[in-house]
N, C-alpha and C positions, 0 to 999 in steps of 0.2 A: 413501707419497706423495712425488714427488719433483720438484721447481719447477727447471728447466733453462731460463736466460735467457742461455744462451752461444751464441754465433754462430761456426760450423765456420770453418773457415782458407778453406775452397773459398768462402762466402758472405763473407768478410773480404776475401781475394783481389778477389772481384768489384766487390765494395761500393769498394774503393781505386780500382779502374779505371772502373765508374762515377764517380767525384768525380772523377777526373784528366781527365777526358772533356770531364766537365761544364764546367771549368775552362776547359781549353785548349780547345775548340773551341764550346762552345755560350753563354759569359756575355760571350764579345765580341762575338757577334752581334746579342744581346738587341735592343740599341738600333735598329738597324737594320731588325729585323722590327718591334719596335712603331711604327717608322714607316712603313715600308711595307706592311706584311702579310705573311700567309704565301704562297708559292706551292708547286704539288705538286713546279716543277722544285729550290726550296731544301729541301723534304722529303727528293726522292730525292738527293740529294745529302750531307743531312744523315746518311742513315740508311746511307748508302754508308759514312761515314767510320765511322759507330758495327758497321758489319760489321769493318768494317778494324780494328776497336780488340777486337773483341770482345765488344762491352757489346749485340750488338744482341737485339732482343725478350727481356730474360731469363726471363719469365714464360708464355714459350711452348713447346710439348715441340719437345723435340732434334730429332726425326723431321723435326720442319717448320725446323728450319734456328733456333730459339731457344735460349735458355739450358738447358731442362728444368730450372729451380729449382722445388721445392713452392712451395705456395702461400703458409707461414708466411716460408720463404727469400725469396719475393718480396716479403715487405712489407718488409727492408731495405733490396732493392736496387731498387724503385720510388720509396721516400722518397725516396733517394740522385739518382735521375731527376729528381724535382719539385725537387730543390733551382734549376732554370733554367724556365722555363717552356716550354722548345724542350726538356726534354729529354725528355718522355714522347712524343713525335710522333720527335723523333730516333730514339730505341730502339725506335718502334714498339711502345708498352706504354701508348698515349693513349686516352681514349675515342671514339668507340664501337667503336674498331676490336680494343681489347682484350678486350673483353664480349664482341664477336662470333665473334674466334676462342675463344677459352673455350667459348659455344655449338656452336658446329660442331663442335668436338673433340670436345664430346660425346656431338651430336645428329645429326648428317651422315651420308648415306647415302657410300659409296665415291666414286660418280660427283660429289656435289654438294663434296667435301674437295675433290676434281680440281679442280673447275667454280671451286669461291670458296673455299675454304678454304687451298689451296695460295698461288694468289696476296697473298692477304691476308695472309697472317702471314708470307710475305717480304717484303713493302712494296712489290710489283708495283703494288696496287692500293687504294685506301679505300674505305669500307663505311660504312652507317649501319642507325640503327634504328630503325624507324617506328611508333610507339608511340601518343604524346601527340597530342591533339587538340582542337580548338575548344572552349571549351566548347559545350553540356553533356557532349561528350564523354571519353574517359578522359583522366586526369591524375593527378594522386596516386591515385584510385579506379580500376583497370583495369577494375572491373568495367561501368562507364561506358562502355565502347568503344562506338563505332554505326559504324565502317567496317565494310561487310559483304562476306564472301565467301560466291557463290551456287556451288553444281556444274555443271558445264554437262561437254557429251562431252568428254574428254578433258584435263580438269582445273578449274579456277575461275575465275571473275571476280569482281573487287572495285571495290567503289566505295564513297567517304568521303573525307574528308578529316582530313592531319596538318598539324601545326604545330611549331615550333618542334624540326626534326631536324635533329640536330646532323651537321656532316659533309657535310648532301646533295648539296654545290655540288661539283662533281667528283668525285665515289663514282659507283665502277661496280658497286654495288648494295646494295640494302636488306634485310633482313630486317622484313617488313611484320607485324602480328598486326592478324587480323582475326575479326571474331562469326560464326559459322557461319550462316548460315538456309538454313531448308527443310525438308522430311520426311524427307528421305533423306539426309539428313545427321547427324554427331555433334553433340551440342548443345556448345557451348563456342565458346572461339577456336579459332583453326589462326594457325601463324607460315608466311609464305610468302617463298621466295628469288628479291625482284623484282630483275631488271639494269635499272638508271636508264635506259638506253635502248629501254626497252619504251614502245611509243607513248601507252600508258594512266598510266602513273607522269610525273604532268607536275608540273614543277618549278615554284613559283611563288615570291614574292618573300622576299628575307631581312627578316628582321625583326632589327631594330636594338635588341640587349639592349646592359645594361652591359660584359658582358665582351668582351673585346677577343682570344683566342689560340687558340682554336678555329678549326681548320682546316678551312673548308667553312662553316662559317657556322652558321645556325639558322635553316632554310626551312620556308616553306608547302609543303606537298606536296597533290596531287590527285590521286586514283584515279577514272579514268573509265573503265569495262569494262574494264577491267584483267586481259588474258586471263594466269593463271598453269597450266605445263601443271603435271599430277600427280607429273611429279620432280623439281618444285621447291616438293613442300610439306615442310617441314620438319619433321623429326620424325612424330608419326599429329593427323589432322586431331582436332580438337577438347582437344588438349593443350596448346594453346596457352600457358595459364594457369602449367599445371605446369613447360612449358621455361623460359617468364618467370622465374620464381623461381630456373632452375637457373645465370640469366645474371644475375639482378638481385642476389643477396647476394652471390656474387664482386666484380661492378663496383663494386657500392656501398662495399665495402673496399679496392678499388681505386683509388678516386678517395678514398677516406682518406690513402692510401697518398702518392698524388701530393701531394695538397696540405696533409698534412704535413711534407714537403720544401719546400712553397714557403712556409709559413709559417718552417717552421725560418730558411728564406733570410733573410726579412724582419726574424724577431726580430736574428739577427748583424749586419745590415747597418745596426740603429738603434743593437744595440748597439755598434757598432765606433766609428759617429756618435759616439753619447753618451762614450765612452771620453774620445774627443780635443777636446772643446767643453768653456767652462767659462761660466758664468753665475752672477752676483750672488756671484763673487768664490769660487766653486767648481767643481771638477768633475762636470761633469752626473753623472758617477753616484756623487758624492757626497751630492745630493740627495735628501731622504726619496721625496719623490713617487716621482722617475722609478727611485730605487729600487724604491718598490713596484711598477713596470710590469713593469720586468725580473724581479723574482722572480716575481709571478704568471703572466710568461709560461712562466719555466722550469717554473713546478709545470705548467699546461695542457697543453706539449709531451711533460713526462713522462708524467703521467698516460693522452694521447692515446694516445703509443708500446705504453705497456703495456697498454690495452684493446685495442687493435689488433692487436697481435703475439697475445693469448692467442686473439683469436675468430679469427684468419688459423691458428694452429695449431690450435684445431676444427675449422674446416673442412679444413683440408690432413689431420686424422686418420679424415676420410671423415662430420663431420654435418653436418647441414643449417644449422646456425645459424640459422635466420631469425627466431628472438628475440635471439643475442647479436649478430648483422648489425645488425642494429634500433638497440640499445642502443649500437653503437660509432657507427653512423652518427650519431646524436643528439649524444652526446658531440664527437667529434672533429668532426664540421662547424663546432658551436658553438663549440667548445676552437680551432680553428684559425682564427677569426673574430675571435674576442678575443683572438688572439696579436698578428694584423697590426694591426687597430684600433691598439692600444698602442702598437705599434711605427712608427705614422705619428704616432701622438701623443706620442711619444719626440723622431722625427727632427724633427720641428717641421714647418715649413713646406714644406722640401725632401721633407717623409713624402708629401706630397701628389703630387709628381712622377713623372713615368716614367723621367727622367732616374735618381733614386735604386730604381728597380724596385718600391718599396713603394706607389706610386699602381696601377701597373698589376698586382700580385699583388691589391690591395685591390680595384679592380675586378674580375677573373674569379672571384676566392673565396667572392665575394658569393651566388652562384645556388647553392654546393653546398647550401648548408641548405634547397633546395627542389627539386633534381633529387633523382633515384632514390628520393624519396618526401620529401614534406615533414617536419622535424623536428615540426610539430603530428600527421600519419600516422603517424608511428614512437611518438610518444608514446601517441597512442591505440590503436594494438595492444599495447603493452608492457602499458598499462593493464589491458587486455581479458583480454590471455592472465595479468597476476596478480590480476586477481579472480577468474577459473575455478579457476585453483588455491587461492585461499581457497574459494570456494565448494564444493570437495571435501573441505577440509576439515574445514568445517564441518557439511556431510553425513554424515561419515565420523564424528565423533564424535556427532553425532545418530543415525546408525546403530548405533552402539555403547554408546547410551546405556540 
């Protein structure tokens, strides 16, 4: 057995030119976009420079104009990205736009890689993915879905309603999953490749969450006879289900990934604070308390990295993970919540600021512990799947008894 936590010179290489990026061209901007917002024209712009530098998409294959790093490679040099919050949109390695080429890569017929998949993963174009819905429709539960796609000659119609998709506000298209109905049809979902200016995909209003750095927002969306033809069903109709899964355990370690980086950010920037401040006649991190902040963040960030890198190198050795996906998702959303917490409770008053970056990383960080499956869903599947395995156990020596 043999435990290899060394990182190659070519992943070293990169990881330095990410952070030198990061530095020079994306931590002076910062202030400027939390004040004004994103736009796609400071996107394309940004991601121009990150072609120029080298750093751009590294988590996408060569062929399409990215890095070609595996997947374990990519969870250094993602970290490295999130250490700015411009910089996974910079690189082109943001969500949903990262998930989706991941799907396409591996789910894409010839014509449809042309169609959306080429554009997208060079940063031509933005994508989302229409998933979540009103309730009682899906959300942590996909089995919940009630958007339906009916057959009609020459491909589908859907109609339902999403919410809360990230991205929608200038994406030139969706990846929509919808519930099959009919007799003549496969029972399950189908994921379908809608372009936002189909008359039927109507865009309705952003909804006003806490997080502030999402590009495109988090829309209401409406499907009303929503004609999709038959070469833009993605993947085979009623698979729906099973492609989800082959985009949802990569993304969900991928936004590990990210905002492990921007946690990292946050704990340096209270502790650099606390270094040079002194209070009641000492050095803030002289102090027992804010001692204990800082070391509990370092054990969290450690510990994060290394559940992370070990299920990133499962996956990247070709298995499914979606119990150790599960388990990091739980961990690091939670681990990287209680990093920044501290770390605004370190900087004091100023933690609270956008000014100091630690109000605005505190704000966006907040929804990971409830996108790409709620920490209460992760925990009830982990449950589920180690009771079955005691349950066999226990059969097994009753069998043998």
């Amino acid at each position: 057995m043999a435990f290899d936590f060394s990182i190659s010179e070519r992943v070293e290489v990169q990881r330095q030119r990410i952070e030198d990026f990061v530095a020079a061209e994306l931590i002076p901007l910062e202030q400027q976009v939390f004040r004004d917002g994103w736009t796609d024209a400071l996107r394309t712009d940004l991601q121009a420079r990150a072609r120029a530098a080298g750093v751009f998409a590294p988590q996408a294959p060569a062929e399409l104009g990215g890095g070609g790093f595996r997947f374990d490679e990519a969870a250094v040099l993602l970290e490295e990205a999130g250490y700015s919050l411009l910089g996974p949109v910079a690189l082109n390695c943001a969500a949903p736009d990262e998930g989706n080429i991941h799907l396409l890569h591996l789910t894409a017929t010839a014509a449809q890689r042309e169609r959306y998949l080429v554009p997208l993963a060079s940063g031509e174009v933005r994508s989302c993915f229409s998933m979540t819905e009103p309730p009682p429709g899906a959300g942590s539960d996909p089995s919940a879905l009630r958007t339906r796609a009916r057959r009609v000659d020459g491909g589908w119609v859907l109609n339902g309603e999403k919410w809360l998709i990230t991205g929608a506000d200038g994406a030139a298209f969706s990846i929509v999953m919808a519930l099959n109905e009919g007799d003549d049809v496969a029972e399950g979902a189908t994921m379908f490749l809608v372009p936002t200016d189909n008359p039927g995909f109507v865009l309705g209003d952003h909804l006003n969450t806490i997080d502030g750095t999402f590009l495109g927002g988090h829309l209401q969306i409406s499907l009303r006879d929503c004609f999709v033809p038959d070469e833009d069903v993605l993947g085979e109709p009623g698979s729906g289900f099973a492609a989800a899964q082959v985009r949802l355990a990569p993304a969900r370690l991928t936004h590990c990934m990210r905002w492990l980086g921007a946690a990292r950010r946050a704990h340096d920037i209270a502790v650099e604070r606390a270094v040079g401040r002194e209070l009641f006649g000492s050095p803030l991190t002289g102090l027992g308390m804010a001692q204990a902040l800082i070391a509990e963040n370092e054990v969290d960030l450690h510990a994060a990295r290394a559940m992370l890198w070990h299920t990133a190198w499962v996956l990247a050795e070709g298995s499914r993970t979606s119990e150790e996906s599960s388990r990091t998702k739980v961990f690091v959303s939670e681990a990287v919540c209680r990093v920044v917490d501290r770390a605004v409770q370190l900087a004091g008053g100023m933690g609270t600021s956008e000014e100091l970056v630690l109000g605005r990383i505190y704000r966006d960080i907040r929804s990971f512990r409830i996108y790409d499956g709620a920490t209460e869903v992760h925990k009830m599947s982990i449950a589920q799947r180690t009771a079955r395995r005691a349950a066999k156990r226990v059969q097994a020596r009753g069998v043998g008894a």
